[in-house]
Structures are given as structure tokens and as C-alpha cells.
C-alpha positions as CSV (number, residue, x, y, z in Angstrom):
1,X,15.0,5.5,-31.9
2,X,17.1,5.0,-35.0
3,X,16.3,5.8,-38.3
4,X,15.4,2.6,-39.7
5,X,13.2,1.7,-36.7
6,X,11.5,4.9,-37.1
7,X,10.9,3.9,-40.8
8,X,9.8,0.7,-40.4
9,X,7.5,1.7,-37.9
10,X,6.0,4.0,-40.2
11,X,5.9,2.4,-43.7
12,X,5.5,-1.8,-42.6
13,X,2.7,-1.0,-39.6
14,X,0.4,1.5,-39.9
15,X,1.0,3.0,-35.9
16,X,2.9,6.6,-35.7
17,X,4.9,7.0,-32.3
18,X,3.6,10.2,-31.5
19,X,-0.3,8.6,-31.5
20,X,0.9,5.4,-29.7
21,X,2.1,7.5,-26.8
22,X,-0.5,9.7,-26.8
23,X,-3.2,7.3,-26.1
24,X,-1.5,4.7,-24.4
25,X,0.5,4.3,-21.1
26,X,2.6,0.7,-21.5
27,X,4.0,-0.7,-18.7
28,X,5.9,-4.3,-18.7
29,X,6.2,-6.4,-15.6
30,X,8.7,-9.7,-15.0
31,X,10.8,-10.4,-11.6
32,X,13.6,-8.1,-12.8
33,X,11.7,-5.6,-15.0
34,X,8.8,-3.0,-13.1
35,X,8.5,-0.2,-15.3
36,X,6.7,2.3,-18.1
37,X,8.6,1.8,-21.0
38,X,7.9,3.7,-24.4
39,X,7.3,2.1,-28.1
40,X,11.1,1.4,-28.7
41,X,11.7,0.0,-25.3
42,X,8.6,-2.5,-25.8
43,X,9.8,-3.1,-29.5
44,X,13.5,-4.0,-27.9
45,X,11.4,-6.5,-25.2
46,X,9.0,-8.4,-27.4
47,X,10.2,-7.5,-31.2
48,X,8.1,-5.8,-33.7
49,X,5.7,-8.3,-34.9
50,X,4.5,-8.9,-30.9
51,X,4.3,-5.0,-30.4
52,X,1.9,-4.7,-33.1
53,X,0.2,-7.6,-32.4
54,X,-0.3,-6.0,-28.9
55,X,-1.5,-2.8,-30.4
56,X,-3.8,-4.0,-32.6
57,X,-5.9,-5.9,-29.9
58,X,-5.6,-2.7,-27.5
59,X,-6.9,-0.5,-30.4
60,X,-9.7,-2.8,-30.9
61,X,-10.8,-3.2,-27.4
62,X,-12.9,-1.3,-25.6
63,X,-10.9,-1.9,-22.1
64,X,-9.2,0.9,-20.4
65,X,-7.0,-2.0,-19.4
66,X,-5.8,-4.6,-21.5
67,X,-3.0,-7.3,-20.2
68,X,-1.1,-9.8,-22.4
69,X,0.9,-12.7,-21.0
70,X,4.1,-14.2,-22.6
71,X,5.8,-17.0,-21.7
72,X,8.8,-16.1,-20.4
73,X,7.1,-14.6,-17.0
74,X,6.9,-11.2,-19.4
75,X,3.3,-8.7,-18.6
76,X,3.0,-6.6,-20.6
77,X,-0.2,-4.1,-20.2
78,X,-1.8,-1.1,-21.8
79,X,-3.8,1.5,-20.2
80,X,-6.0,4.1,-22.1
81,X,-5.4,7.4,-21.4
């Protein structure tokens, strides 16, 4: 993750990478895409204001799973650790 990225993850949202991937496992689904993918890989998928959006809702919930649907075929889904 660059610099900037880094710093606007850390000044403009209020999530730090280290507890994101500590709590969460993300993994993103479409026909070409299968895979876990980390904070900066879902950032370079959906952008920033999506990623948030996401996280915010999986924070709040109370779900050890929690799926969201875009429309361009693209899952994305958050499981507790």
C-alpha cells in the first residue's frame, strides 16, 4: 500500500489496516475473481467510499457473515473472525 493510501485510510476514515485484518476475513466473488483479498485489494475493486461503506455495516452488525451485492456481478463478503 502506498503512502498516500495509507494516509488517507488513516486520517479521512476512522479504520486502521492492522484492526481491519484482524477481525475480518474479506473475500470477493465475480465469474473471473474467487479469492481473499486484503484492505488495498478491496479498495482497488470497489474504491474507497464503497470499502467503508462496507465496513461500517460489517462493524455494526452482529453477523459472523455479512454479504453485499454490486451490480456488476461483484460479492463481496465479510466474515468475523
Amino acid at each position: 500500500m502506498t503512502d498516500v493510501a495509507y494516509n488517507i485510510l488513516c486520517t479521512q476514515y476512522r479504520w486502521l489496516v492492522s484492526y481491519i485484518s484482524a477481525n475480518y476475513r474479506i473475500k470477493v466473488y465475480s465469474r473471473a475473481i474467487n479469492r481473499l483479498v486484503g484492505v488495498w485489494g478491496l479498495v482497488s475493486l470497489v474504491g474507497f467510499d464503497l470499502c467503508f461503506k462496507f465496513l461500517n455495516r460489517a462493524y455494526s452488525s452482529i453477523d459472523d457473515k455479512l454479504t453485499f451485492k454490486l451490480r456488476r456481478g461483484l460479492k463481496v463478503t465479510f466474515y468475523s473472525r
